[in-house]
Each structure stands twice: as structure tokens, then as C-alpha cells.
mmCIF file as Biopython writes it, N, C-alpha, C and O atoms, coordinates in Angstrom:
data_model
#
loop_
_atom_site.group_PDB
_atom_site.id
_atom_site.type_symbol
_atom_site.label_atom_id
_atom_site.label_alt_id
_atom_site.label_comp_id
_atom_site.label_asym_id
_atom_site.label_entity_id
_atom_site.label_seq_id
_atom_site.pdbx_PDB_ins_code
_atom_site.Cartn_x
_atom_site.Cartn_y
_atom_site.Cartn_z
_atom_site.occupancy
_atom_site.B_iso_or_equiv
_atom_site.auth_seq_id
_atom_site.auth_asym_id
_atom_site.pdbx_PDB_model_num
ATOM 1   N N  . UNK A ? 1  ? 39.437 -27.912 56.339 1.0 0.0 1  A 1 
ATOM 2   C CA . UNK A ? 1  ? 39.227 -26.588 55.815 1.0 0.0 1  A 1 
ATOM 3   C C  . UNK A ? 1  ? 39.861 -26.452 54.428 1.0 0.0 1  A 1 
ATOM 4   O O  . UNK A ? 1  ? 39.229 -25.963 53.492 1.0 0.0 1  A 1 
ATOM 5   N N  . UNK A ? 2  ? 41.419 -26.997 54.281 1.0 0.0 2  A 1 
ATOM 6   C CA . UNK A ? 2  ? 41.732 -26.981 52.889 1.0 0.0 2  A 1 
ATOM 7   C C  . UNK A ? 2  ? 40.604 -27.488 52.043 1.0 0.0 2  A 1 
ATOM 8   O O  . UNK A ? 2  ? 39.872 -26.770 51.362 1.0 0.0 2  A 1 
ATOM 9   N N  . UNK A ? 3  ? 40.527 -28.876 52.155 1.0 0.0 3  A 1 
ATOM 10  C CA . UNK A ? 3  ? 39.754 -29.651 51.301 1.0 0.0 3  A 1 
ATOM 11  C C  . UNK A ? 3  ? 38.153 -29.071 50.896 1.0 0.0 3  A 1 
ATOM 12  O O  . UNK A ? 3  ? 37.474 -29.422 49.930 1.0 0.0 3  A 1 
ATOM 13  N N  . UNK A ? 4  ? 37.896 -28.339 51.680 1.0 0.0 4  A 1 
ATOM 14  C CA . UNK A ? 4  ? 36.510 -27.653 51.258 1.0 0.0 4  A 1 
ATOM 15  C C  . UNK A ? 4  ? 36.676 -26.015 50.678 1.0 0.0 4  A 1 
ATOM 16  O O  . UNK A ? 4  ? 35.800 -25.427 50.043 1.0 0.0 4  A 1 
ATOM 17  N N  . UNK A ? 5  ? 37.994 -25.454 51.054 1.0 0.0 5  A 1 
ATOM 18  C CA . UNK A ? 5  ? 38.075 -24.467 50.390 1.0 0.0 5  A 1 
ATOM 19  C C  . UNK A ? 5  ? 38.417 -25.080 48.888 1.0 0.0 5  A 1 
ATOM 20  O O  . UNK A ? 5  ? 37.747 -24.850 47.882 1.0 0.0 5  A 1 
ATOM 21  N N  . UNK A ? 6  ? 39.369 -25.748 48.939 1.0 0.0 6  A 1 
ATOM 22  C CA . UNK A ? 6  ? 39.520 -26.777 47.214 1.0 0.0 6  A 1 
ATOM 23  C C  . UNK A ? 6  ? 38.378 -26.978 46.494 1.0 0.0 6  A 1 
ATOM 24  O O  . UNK A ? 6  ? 38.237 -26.368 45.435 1.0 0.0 6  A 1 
ATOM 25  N N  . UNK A ? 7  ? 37.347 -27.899 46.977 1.0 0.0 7  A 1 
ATOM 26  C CA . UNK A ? 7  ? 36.471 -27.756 46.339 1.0 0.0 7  A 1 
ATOM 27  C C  . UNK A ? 7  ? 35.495 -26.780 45.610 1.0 0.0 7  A 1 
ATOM 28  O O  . UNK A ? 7  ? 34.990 -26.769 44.487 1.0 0.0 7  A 1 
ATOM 29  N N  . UNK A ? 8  ? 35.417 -25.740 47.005 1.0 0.0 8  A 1 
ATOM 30  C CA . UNK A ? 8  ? 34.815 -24.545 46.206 1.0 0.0 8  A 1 
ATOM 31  C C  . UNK A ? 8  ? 35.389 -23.908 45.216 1.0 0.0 8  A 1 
ATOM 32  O O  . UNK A ? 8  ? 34.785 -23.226 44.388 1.0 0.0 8  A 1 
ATOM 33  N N  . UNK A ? 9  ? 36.918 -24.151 45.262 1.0 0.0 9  A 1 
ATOM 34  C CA . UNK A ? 9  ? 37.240 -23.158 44.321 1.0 0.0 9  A 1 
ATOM 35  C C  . UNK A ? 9  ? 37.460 -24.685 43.022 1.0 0.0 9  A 1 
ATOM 36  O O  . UNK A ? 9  ? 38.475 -25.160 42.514 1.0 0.0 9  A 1 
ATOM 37  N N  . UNK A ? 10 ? 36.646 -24.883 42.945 1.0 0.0 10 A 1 
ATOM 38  C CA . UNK A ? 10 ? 36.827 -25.823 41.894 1.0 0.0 10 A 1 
ATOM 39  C C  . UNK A ? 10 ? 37.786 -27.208 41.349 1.0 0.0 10 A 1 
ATOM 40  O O  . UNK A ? 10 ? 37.705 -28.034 40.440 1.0 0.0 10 A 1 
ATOM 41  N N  . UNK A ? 11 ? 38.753 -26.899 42.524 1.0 0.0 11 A 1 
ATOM 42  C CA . UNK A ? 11 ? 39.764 -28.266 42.410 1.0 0.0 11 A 1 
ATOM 43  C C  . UNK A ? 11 ? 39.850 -29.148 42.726 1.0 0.0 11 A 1 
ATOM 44  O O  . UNK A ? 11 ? 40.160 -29.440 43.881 1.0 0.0 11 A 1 
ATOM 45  N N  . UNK A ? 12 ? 39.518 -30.229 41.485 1.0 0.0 12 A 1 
ATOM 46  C CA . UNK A ? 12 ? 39.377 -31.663 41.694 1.0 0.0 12 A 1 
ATOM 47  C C  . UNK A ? 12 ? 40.051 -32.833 42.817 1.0 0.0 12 A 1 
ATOM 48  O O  . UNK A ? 12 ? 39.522 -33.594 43.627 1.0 0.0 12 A 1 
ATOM 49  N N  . UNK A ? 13 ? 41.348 -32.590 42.466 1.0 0.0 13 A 1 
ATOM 50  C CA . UNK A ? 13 ? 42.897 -33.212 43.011 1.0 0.0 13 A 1 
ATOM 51  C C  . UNK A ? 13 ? 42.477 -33.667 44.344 1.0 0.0 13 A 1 
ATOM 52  O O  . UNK A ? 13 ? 42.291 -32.649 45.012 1.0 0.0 13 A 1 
ATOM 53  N N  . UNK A ? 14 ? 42.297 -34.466 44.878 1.0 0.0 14 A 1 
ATOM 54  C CA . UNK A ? 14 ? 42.571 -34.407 46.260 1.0 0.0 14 A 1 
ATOM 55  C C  . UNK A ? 14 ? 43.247 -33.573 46.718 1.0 0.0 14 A 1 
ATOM 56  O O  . UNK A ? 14 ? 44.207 -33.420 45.962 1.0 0.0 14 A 1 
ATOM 57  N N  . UNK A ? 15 ? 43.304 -32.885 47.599 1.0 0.0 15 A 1 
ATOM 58  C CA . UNK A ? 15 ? 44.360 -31.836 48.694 1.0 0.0 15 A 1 
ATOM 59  C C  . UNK A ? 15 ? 43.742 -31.599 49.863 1.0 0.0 15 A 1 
ATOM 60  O O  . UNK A ? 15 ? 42.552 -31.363 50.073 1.0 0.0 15 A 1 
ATOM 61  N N  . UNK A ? 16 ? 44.812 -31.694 50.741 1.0 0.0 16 A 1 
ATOM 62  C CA . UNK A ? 16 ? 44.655 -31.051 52.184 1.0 0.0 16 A 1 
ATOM 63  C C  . UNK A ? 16 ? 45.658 -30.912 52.843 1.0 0.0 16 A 1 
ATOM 64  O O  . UNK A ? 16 ? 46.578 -31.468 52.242 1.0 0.0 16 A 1 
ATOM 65  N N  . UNK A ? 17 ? 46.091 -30.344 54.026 1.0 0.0 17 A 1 
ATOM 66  C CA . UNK A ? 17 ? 46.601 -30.324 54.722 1.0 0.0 17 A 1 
ATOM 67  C C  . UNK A ? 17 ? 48.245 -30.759 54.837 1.0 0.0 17 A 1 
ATOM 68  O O  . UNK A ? 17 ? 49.252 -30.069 54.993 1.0 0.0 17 A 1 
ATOM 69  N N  . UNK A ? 18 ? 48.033 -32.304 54.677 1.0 0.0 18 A 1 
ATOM 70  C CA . UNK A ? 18 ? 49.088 -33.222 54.251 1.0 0.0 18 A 1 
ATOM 71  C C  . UNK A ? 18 ? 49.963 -33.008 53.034 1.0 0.0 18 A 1 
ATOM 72  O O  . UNK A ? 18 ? 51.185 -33.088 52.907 1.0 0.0 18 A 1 
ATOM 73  N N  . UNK A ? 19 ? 48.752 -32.640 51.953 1.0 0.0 19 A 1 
ATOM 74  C CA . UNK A ? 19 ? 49.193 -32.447 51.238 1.0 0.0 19 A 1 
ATOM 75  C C  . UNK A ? 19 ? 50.287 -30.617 50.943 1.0 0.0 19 A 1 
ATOM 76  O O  . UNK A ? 19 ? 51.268 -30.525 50.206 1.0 0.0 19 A 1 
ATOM 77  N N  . UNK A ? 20 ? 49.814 -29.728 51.583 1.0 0.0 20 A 1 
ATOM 78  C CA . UNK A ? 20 ? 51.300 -29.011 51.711 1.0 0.0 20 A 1 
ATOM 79  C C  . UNK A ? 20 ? 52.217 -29.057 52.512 1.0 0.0 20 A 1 
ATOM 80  O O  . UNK A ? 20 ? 53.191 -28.305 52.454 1.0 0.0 20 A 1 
ATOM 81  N N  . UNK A ? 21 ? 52.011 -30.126 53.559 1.0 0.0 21 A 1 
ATOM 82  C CA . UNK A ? 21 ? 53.411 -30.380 54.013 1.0 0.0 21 A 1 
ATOM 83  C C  . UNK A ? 21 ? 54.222 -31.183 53.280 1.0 0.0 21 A 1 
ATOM 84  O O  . UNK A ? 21 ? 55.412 -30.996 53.532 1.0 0.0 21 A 1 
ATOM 85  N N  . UNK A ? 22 ? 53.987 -32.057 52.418 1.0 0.0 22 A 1 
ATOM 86  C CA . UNK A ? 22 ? 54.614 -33.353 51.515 1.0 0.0 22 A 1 
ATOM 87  C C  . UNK A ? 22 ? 55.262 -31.633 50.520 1.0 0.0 22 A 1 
ATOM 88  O O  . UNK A ? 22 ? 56.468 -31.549 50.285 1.0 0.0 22 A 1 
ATOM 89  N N  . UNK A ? 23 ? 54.707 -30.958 50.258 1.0 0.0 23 A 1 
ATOM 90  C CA . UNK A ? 23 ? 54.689 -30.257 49.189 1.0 0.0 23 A 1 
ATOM 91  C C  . UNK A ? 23 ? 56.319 -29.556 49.944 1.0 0.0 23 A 1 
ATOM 92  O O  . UNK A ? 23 ? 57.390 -29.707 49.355 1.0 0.0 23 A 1 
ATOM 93  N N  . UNK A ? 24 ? 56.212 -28.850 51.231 1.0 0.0 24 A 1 
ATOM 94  C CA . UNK A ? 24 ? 57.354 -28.379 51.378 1.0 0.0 24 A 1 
ATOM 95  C C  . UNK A ? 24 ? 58.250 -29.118 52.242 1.0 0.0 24 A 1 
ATOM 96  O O  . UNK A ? 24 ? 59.189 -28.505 52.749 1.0 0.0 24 A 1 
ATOM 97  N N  . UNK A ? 25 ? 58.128 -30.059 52.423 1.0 0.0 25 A 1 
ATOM 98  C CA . UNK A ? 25 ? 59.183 -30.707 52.661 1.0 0.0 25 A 1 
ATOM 99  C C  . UNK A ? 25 ? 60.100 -31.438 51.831 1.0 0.0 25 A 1 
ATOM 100 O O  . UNK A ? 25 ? 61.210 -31.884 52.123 1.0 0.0 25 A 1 
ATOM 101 N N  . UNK A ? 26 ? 59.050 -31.525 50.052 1.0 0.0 26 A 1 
ATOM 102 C CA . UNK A ? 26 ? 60.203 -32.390 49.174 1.0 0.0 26 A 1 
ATOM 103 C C  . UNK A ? 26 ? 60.708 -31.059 48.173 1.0 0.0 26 A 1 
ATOM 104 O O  . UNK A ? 26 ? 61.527 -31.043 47.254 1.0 0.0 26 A 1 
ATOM 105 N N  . UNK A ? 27 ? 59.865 -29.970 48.753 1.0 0.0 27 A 1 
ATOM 106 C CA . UNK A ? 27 ? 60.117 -28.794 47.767 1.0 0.0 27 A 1 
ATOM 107 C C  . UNK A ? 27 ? 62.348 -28.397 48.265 1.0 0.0 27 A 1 
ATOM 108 O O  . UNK A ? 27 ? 63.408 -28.250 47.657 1.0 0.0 27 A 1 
ATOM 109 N N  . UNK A ? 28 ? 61.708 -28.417 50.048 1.0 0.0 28 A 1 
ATOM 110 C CA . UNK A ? 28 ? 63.333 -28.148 50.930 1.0 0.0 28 A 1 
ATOM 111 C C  . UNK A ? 28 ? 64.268 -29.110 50.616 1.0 0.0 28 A 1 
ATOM 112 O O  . UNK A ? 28 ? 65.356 -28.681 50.232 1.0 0.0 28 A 1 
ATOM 113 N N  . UNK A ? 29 ? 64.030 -30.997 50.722 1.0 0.0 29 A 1 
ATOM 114 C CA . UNK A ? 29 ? 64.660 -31.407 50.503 1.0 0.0 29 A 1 
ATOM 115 C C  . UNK A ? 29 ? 65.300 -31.557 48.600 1.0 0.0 29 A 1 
ATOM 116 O O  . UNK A ? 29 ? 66.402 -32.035 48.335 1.0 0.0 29 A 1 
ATOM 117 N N  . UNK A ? 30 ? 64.438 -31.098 47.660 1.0 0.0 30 A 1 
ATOM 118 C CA . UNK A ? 30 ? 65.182 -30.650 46.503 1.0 0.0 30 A 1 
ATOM 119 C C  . UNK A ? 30 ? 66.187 -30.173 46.142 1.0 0.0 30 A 1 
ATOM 120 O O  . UNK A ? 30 ? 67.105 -30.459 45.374 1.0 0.0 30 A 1 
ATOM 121 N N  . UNK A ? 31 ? 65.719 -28.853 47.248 1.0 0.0 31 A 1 
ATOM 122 C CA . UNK A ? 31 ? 67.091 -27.572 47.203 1.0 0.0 31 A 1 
ATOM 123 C C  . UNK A ? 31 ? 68.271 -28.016 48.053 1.0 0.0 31 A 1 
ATOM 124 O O  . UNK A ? 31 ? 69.129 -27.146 48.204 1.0 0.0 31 A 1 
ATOM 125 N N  . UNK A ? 32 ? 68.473 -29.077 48.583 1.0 0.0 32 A 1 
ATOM 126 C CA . UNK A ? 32 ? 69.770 -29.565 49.549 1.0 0.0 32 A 1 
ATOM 127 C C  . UNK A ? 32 ? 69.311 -29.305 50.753 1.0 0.0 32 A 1 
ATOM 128 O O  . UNK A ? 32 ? 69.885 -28.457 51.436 1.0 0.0 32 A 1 
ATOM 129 N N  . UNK A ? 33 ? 68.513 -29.789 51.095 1.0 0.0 33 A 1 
ATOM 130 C CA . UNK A ? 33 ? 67.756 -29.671 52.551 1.0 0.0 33 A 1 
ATOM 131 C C  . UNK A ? 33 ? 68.400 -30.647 53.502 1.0 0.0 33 A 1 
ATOM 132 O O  . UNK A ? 33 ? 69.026 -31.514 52.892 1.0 0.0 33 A 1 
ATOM 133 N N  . UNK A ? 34 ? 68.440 -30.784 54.995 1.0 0.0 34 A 1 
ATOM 134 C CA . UNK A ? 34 ? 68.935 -32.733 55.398 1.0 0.0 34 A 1 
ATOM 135 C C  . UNK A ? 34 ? 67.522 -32.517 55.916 1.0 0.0 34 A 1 
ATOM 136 O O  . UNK A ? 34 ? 66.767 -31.601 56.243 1.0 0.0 34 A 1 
ATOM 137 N N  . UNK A ? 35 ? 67.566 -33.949 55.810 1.0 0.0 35 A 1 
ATOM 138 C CA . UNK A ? 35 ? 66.167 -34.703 56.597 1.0 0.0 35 A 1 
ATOM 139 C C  . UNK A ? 35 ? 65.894 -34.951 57.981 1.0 0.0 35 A 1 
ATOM 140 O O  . UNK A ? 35 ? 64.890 -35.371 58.557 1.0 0.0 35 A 1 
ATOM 141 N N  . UNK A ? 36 ? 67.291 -34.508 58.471 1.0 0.0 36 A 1 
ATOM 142 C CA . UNK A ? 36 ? 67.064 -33.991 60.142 1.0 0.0 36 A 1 
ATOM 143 C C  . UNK A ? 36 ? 66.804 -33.136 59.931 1.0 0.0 36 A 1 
ATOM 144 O O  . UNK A ? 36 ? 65.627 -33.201 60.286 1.0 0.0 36 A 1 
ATOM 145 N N  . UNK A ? 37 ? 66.995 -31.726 59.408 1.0 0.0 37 A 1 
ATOM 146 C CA . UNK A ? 37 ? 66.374 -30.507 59.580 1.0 0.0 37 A 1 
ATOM 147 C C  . UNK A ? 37 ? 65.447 -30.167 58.639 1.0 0.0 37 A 1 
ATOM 148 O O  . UNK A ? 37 ? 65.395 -28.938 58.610 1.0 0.0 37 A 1 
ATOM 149 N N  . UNK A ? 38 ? 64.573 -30.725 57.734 1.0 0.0 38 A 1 
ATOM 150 C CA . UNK A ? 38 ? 63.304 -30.858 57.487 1.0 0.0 38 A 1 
ATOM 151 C C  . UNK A ? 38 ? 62.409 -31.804 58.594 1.0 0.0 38 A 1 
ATOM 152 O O  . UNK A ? 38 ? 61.228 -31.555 58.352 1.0 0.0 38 A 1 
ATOM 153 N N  . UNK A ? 39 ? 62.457 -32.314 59.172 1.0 0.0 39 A 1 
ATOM 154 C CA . UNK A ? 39 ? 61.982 -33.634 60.627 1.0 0.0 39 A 1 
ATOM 155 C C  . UNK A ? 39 ? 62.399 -32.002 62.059 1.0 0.0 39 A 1 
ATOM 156 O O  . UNK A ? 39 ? 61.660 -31.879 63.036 1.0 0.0 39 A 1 
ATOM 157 N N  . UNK A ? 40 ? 62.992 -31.521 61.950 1.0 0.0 40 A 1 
ATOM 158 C CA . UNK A ? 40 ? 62.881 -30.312 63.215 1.0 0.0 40 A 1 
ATOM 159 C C  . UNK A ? 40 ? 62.103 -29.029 62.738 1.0 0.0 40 A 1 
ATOM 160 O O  . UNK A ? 40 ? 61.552 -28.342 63.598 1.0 0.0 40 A 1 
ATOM 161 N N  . UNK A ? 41 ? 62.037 -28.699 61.513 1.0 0.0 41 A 1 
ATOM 162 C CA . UNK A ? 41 ? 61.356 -27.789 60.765 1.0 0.0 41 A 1 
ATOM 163 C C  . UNK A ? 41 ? 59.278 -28.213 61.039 1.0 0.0 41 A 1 
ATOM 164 O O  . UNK A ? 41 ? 58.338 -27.429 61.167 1.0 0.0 41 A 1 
ATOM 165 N N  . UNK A ? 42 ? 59.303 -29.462 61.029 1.0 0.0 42 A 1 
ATOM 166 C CA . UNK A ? 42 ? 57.823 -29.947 60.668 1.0 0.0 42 A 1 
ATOM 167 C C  . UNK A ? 42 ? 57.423 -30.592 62.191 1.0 0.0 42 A 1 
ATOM 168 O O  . UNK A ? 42 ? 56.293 -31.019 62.429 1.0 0.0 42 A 1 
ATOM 169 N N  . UNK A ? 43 ? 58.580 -30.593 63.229 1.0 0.0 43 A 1 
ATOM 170 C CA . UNK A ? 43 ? 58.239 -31.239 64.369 1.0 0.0 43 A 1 
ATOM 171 C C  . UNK A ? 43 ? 58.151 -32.468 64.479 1.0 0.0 43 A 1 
ATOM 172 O O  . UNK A ? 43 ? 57.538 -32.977 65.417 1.0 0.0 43 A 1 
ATOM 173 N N  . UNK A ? 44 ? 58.544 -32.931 63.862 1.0 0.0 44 A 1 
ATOM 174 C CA . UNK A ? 44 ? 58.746 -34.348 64.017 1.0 0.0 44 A 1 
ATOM 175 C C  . UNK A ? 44 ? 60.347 -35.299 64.557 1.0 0.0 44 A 1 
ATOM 176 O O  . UNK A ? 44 ? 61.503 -35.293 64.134 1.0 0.0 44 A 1 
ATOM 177 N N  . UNK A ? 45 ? 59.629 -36.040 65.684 1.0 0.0 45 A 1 
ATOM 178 C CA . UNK A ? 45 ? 60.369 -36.599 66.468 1.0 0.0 45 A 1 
ATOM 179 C C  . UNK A ? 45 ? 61.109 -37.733 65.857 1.0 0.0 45 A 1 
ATOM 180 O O  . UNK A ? 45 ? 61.934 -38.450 66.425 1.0 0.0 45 A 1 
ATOM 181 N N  . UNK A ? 46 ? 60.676 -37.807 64.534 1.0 0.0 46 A 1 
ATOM 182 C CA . UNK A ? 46 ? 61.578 -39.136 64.240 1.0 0.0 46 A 1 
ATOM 183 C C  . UNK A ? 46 ? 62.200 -38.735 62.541 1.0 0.0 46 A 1 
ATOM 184 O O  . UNK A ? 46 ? 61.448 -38.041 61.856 1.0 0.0 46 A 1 
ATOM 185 N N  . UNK A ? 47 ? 63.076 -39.025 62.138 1.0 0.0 47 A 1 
ATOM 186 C CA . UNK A ? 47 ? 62.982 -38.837 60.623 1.0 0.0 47 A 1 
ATOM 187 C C  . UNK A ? 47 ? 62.255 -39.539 59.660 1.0 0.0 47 A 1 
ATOM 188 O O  . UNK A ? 47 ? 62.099 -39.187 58.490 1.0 0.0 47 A 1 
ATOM 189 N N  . UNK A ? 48 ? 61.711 -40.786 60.321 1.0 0.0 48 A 1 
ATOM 190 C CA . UNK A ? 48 ? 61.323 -41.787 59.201 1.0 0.0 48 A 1 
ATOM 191 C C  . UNK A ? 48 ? 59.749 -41.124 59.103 1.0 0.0 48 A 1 
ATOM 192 O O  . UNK A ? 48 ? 59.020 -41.397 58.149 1.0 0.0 48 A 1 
ATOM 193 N N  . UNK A ? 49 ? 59.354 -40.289 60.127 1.0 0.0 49 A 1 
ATOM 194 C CA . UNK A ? 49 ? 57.876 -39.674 60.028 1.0 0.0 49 A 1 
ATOM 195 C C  . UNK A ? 49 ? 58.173 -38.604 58.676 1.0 0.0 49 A 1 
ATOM 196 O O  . UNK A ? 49 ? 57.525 -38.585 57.629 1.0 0.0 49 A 1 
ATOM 197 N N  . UNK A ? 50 ? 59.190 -37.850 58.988 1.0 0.0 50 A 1 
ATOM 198 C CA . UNK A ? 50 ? 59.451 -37.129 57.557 1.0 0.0 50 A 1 
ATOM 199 C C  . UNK A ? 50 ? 59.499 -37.722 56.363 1.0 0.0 50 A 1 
ATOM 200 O O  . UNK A ? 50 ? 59.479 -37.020 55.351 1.0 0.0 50 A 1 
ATOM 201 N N  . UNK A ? 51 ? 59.563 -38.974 56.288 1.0 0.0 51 A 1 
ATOM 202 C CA . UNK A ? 51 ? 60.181 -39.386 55.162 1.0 0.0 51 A 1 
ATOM 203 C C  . UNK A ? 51 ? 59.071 -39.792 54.369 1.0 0.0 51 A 1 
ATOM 204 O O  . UNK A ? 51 ? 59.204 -40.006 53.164 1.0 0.0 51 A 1 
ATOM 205 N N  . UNK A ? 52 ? 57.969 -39.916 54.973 1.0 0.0 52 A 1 
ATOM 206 C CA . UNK A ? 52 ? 56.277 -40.069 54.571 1.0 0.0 52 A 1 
ATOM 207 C C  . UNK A ? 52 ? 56.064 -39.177 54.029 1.0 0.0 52 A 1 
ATOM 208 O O  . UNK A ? 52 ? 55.096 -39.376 53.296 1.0 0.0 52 A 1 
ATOM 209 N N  . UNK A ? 53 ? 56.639 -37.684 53.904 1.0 0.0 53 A 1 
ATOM 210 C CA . UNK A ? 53 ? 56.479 -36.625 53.352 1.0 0.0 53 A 1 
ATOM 211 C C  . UNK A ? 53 ? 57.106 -36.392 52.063 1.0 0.0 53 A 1 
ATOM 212 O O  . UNK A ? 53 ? 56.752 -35.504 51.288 1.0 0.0 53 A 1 
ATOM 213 N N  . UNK A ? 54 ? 58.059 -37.228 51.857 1.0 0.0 54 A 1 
ATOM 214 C CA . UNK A ? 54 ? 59.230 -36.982 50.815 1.0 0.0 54 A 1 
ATOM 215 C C  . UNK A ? 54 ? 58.851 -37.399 49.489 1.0 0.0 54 A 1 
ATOM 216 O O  . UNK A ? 54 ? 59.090 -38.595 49.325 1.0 0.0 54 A 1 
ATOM 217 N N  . UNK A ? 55 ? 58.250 -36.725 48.298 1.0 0.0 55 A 1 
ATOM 218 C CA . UNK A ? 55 ? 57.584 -37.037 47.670 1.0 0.0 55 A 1 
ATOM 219 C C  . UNK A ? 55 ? 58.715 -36.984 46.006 1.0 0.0 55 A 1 
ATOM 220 O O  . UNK A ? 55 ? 58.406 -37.120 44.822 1.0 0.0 55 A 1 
ATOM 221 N N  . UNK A ? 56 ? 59.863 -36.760 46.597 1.0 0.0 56 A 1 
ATOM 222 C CA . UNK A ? 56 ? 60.400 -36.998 45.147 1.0 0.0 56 A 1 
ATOM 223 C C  . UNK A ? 56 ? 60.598 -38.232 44.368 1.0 0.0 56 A 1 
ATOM 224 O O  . UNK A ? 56 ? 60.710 -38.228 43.142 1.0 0.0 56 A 1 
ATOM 225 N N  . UNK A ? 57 ? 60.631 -39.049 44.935 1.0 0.0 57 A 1 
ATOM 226 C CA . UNK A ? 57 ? 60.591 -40.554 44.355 1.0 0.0 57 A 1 
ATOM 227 C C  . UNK A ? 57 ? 59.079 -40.347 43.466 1.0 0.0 57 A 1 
ATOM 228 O O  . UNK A ? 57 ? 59.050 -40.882 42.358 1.0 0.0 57 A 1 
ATOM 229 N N  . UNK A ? 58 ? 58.227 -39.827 43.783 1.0 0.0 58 A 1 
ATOM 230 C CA . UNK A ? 58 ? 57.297 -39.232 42.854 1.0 0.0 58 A 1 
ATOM 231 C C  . UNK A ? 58 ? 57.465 -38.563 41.567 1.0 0.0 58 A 1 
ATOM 232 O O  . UNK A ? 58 ? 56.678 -38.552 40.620 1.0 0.0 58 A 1 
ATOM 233 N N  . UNK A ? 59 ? 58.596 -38.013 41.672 1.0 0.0 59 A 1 
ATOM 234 C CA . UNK A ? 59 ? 58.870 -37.119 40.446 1.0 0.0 59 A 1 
ATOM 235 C C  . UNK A ? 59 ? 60.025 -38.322 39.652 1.0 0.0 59 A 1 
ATOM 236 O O  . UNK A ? 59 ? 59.794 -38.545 38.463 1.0 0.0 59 A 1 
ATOM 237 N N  . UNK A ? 60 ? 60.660 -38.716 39.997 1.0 0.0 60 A 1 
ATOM 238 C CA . UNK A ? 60 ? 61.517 -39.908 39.458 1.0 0.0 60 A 1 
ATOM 239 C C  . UNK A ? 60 ? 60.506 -40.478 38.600 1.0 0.0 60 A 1 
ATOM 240 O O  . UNK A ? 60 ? 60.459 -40.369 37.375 1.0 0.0 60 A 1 
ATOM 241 N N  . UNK A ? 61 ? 59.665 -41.123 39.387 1.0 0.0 61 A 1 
ATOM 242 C CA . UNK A ? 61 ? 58.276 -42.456 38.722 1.0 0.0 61 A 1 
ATOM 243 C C  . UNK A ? 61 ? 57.577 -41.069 37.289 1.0 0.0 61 A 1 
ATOM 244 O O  . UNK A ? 61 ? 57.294 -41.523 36.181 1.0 0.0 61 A 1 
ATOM 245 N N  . UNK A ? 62 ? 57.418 -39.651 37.530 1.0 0.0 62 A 1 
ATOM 246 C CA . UNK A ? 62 ? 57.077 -39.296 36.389 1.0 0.0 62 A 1 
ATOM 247 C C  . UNK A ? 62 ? 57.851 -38.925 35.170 1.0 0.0 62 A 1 
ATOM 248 O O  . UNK A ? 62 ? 57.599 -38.817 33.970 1.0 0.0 62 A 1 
ATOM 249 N N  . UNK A ? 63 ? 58.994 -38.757 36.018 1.0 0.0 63 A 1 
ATOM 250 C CA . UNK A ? 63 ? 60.115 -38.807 34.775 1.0 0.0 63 A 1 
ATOM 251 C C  . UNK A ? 63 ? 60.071 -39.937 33.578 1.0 0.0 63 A 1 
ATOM 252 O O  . UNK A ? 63 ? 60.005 -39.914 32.349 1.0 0.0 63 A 1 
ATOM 253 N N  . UNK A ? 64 ? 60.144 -40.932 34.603 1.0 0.0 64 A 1 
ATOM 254 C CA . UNK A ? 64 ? 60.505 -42.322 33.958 1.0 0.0 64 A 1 
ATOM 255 C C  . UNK A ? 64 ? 59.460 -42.908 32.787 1.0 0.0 64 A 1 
ATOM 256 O O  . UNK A ? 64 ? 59.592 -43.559 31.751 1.0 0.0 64 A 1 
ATOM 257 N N  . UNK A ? 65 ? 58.227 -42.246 33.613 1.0 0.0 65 A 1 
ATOM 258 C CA . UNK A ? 65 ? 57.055 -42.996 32.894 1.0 0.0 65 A 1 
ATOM 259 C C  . UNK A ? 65 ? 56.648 -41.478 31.372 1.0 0.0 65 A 1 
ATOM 260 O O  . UNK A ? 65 ? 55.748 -41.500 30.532 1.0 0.0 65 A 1 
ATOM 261 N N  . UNK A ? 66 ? 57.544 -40.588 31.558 1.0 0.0 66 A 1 
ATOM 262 C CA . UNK A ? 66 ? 57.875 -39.149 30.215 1.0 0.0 66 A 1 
ATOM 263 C C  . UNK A ? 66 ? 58.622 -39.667 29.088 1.0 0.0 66 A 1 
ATOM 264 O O  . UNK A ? 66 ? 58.453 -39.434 27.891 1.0 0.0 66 A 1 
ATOM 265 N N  . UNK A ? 67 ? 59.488 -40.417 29.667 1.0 0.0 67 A 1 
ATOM 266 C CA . UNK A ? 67 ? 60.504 -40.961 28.837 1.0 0.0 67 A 1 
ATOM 267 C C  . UNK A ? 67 ? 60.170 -42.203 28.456 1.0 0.0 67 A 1 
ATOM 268 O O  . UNK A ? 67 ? 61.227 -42.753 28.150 1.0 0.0 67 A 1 
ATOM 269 N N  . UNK A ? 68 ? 59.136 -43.054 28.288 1.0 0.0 68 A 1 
ATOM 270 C CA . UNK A ? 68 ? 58.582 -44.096 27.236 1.0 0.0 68 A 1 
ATOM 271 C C  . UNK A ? 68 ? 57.939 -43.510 26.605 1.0 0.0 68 A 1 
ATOM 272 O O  . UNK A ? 68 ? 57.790 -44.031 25.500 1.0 0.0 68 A 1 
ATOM 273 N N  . UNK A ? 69 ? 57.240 -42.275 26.789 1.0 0.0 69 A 1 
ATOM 274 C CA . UNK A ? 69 ? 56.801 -41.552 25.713 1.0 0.0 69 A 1 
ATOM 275 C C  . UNK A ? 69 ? 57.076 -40.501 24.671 1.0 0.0 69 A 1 
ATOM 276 O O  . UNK A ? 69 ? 56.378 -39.833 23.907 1.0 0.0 69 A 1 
ATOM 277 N N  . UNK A ? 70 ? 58.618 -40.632 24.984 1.0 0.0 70 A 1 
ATOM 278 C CA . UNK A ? 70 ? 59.113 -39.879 24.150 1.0 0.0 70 A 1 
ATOM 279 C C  . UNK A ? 70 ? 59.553 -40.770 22.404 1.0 0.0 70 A 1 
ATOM 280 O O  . UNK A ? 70 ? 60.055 -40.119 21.488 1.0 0.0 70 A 1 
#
């Protein structure tokens, strides 16, 4: 349902589903979140399932790759 409301409304990006949980779970773990209680927040029985979600090592890799172009 995300992914087809996305499209209609014109947005390219891949998105779905997955994609706002990755979104608030690295949004919580930003703000000083623990990763046991983002993993009880999302229902998940294990932490390493959370950790599939944890998308700041994402923002690191765009940092990094900002700063050769500076």
C-alpha cells in the first residue's frame, strides 16, 4: 500500500513499509535510544533483527563521501 500510494503521489525512491521502520528506528537510536528498547518498541525478539533497521552507518558513508567533495 505504501509503495503504490508513493508512486501515485509521484515518488520515485523506492519506499515501503520497511522503509519507515529503518526510518524510526535509526531516527530513536540517534537521539540516545538502546537497541534493546528500540528491538521491544518494533517487536522484535532478537536485537540483531533490529539492527537490519539501523541505518546510520548510512549517514556516516554520506558524510564521508560530502567531505571529498569539499
Amino acid at each position: 500500500m505504501v509503495r503504490r500510494r508513493a508512486l501515485a503521489a509521484g515518488i520515485k525512491t523506492q519506499i515501503g513499509n520497511h522503509t519507515f521502520r529503518a526510518t524510526g528506528i535509526t531516527a530513536y537510536l540517534k537521539n540516545g535510544g538502546t537497541l534493546e528498547n528500540a528491538a521491544a518498541m518494533a517487536n522484535h525478539a532478537s536485537t540483531r533483527t533490529t539492527q537490519l533497521y539501523d541505518r546510520r552507518r548510512d549517514d556516516i558513508s554520506l558524510d564521508e563521501v560530502e567531505r571529498i567533495y569539499l
